[in-house]
N, C-alpha and C positions, 0 to 999 in steps of 0.2 A: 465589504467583508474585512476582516480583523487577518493580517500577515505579518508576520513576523520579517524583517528584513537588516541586510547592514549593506552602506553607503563605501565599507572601506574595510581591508582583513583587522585583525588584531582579537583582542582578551574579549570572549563572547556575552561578559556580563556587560562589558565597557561598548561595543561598537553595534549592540542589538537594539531594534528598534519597533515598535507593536504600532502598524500602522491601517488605517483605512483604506482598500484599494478596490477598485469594482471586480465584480464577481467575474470568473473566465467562461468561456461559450466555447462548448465540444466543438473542435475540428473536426472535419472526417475522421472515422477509424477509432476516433477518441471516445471516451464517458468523462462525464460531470461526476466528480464525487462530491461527496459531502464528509469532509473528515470527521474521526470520532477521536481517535488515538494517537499519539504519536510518540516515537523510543527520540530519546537524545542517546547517542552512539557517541567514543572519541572519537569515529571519521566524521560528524558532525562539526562537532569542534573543532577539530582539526582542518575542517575546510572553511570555518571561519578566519581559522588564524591564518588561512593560506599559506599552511602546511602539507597541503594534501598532494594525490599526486594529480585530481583538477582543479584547475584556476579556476575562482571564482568568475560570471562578468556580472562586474558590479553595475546598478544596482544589485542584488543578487537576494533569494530567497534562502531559507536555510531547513536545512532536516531531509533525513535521504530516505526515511521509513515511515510505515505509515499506515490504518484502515481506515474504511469509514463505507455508506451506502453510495449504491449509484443513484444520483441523483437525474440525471437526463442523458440524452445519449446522440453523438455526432453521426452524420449520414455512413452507411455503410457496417452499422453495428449489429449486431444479430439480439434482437431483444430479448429473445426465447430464451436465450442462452445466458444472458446478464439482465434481467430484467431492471426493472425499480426497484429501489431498497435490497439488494441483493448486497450483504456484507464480501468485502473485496480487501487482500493485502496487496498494499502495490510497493514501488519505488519511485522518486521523481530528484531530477538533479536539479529541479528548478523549484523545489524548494515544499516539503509536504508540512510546514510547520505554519498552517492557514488553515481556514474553514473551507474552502474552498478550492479543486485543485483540476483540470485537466488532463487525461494518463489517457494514451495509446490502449484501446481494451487487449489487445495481446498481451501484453505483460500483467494481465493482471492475476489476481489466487484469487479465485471464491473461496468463499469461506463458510464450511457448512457449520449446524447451529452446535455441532459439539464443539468447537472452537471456539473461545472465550471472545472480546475484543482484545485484551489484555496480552493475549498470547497471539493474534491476529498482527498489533501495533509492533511484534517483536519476529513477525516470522520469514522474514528476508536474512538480513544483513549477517546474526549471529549462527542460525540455526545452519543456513546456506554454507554459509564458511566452514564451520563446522564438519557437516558432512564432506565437504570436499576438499579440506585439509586432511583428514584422517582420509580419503580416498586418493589422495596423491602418494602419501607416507607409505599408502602398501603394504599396512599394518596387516597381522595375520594374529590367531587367537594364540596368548603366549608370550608375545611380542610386550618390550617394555616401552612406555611416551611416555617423556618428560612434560607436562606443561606450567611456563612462570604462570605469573597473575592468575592462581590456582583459582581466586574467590569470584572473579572476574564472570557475568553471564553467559560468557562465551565458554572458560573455561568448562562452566557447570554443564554444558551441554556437549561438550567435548567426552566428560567422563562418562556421564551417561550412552552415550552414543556408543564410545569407547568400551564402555563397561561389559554392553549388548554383545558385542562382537567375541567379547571373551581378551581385550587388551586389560595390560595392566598398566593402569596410568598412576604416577606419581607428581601431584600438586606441589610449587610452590606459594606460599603465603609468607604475610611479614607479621602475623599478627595470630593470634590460636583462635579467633573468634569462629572461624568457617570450619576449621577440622572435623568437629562432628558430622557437620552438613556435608561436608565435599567423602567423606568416608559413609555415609549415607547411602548417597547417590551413585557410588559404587570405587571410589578411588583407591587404589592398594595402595598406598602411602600419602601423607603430607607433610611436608619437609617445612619448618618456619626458620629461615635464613637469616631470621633476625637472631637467631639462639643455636642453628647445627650448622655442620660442614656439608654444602650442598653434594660436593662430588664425593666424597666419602659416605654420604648413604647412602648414596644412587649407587656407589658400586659396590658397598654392603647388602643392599636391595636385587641390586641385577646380577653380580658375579662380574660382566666386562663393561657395562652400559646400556646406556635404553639406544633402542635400536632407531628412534626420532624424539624430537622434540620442536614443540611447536612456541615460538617466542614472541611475548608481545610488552617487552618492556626496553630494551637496549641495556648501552652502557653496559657493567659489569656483570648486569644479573645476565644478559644475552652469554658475555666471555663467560659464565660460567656453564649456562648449558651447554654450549658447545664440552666442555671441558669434561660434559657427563655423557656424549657418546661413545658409543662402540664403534669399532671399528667399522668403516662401509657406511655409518650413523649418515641419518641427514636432520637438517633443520631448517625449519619454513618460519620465515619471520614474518608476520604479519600487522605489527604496531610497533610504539616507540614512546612508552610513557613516561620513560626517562626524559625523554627530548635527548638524550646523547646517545652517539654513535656507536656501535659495538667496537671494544679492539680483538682485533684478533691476532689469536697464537699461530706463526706458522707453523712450527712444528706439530700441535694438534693435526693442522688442514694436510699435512703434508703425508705425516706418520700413523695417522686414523684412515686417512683418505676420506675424511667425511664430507658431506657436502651442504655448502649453503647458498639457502634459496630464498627469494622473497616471496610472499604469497597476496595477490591483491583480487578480490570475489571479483570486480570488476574487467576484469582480465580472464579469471577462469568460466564467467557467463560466456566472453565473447569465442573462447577456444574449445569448450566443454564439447562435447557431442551432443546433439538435443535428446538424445535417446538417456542418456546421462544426466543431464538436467532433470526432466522428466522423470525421473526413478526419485531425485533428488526430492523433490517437490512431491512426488506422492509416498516414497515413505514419512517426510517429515508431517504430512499430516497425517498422516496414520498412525502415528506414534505420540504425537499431540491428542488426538484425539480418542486414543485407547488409554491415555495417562503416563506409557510409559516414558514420555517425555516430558517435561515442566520445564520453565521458567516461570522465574520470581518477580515482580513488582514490588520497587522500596516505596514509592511515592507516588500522588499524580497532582499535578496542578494546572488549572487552567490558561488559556494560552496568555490572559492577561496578567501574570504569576511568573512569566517567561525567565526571569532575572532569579528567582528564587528556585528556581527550577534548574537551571543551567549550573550553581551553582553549587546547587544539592548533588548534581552529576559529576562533579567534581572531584569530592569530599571521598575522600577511603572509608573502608571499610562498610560499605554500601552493600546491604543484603538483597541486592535486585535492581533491575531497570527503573528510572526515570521516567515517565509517562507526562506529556501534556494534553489534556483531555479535553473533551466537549462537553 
């Protein structure tokens, strides 16, 4: 079967590799999938360039998201309940970017038929975080959030979610191309920081500031959300698309008393409550599947297309996820 792999970290068009490997045999407890879909994510990438917070063991598989059918099923699996061809979202550290993959049936999401594949291939990594970013923040209806990399897939489901609750989220972007669309989908403001004063209409907007803000670029554009809290304010960083580090004001952290936090899905799975998870995972398809959620697809290409794919995922201004397909 056809895996996508790399021998060593670095730049994922340079160190990625489309190879022939024999097909994997369910373990106990486990299913045979059969991929269909798969999202390129920055933790993707980022765990190629062994930037991430796991190390790779090389050899190493790549892609952390992912659907596809069950294909067969390892001793101890309940068949009734996952049959054959029963569409499934899962996650796998060892690599969902193949035809073929091995996943523990506990973790998996059936996926019933008003769920696209499309929105299947994308319903872990963003949507998850999502919810339980804005579930940490403690947000109430009223309540102002900031979020950078407004255009971002995650973003778009941030305000959506956001919007629901009755938050008022203010985007930013570097570019006016999404403004309509993120003001669509329910955003009371978007800020293009390539042409206003971020902190001057966040407190023209709010009166003292947004009560959180959720960061996923670093460097400057991070020192400046901080700079658009309120007092008590918090901030959940989640990415670093700058590649550079935030600086921070002490006198902000001191004189705000705001607070800053990192946020990584991988951490709030393992501390979450299951009763919390659980809610997490049946509103999000609930909400999928009545419309009032969406996610967008820019692209899809085959996994032998891997290198144009990767760095289509790359490229700004991207009106949606990346998909490599079957």
């Amino acid at each position: 079967m056809n895996a996508i792999q790399f021998d060593t970290v670095g730049e994922p068009a340079s160190v990625l590799t489309l190879r022939d490997i024999p097909e994997p045999q369910a373990a106990e407890g486990e299913v045979l999938i059969r991929v269909k879909a798969r999202s390129i994510n920055p933790s993707d990438l980022a765990f190629i360039r062994g930037g991430y917070g796991i190390r790779p063991k090389l050899p190493s598989g790549a892609g952390f998201e992912a659907m596809g059918e069950i294909a067969a099923h390892g001793v101890g699996v309940d068949s009734a309940k996952l049959p054959i061809g029963q569409r499934v979202a899962f996650t796998a550290l060892q690599g969902a970017w193949q035809e073929y993959i091995c996943v523990p049936a506990q973790t998996l999401i059936p996926l019933p038929p008003t769920i696209s594949d499309d929105v299947g291939a994308q319903l872990f990594v963003n949507p998850l975080t999502a919810f339980a970013m804005l579930h940490e923040c403690g947000l109430q209806a009223g309540d102002w959030l900031l979020l950078t990399a407004g255009a971002s897939t995650f973003s778009q489901l941030v305000v959506q979610l956001a919007a629901a609750q009755g938050i008022k989220v203010i985007c930013t972007v570097r570019r006016d191309d999404f403004t309509e669309h993120l003001m669509q989908l329910g955003a009371a403001a978007v800020v293009n920081t390539a042409k206003e004063n971020l902190q001057a209409t966040v407190k023209e907007l709010t009166g003292r500031g947004a009560k959180a803000a959720l960061e996923a670029i670093g460097g400057k554009a991070g020192a400046e959300a901080i700079e658009c809290l309120a007092r008590n304010g918090i901030m959940l960083v989640y990415g670093m698309l700058s590649l550079e580090p935030i600086p921070l004001n002490s006198a902000v952290m001191i004189f705000k008393q705001v607070t800053l936090r990192g946020f990584w899905l991988t951490e709030w799975m393992k501390t979450a409550e299951p009763a919390l998870q659980h809610k997490a995972a049946s509103t999000l398809l609930s909400l999928f599947a009545s419309g009032k959620l969406n996610v967008s697809v820019d692209a899809k290409y085959p996994l032998e297309q891997w290198k144009e794919a990767v760095l289509h995922a790359e490229k700004p201004g991207r009106g949606g996820k990346i998909l490599l397909v079957d």
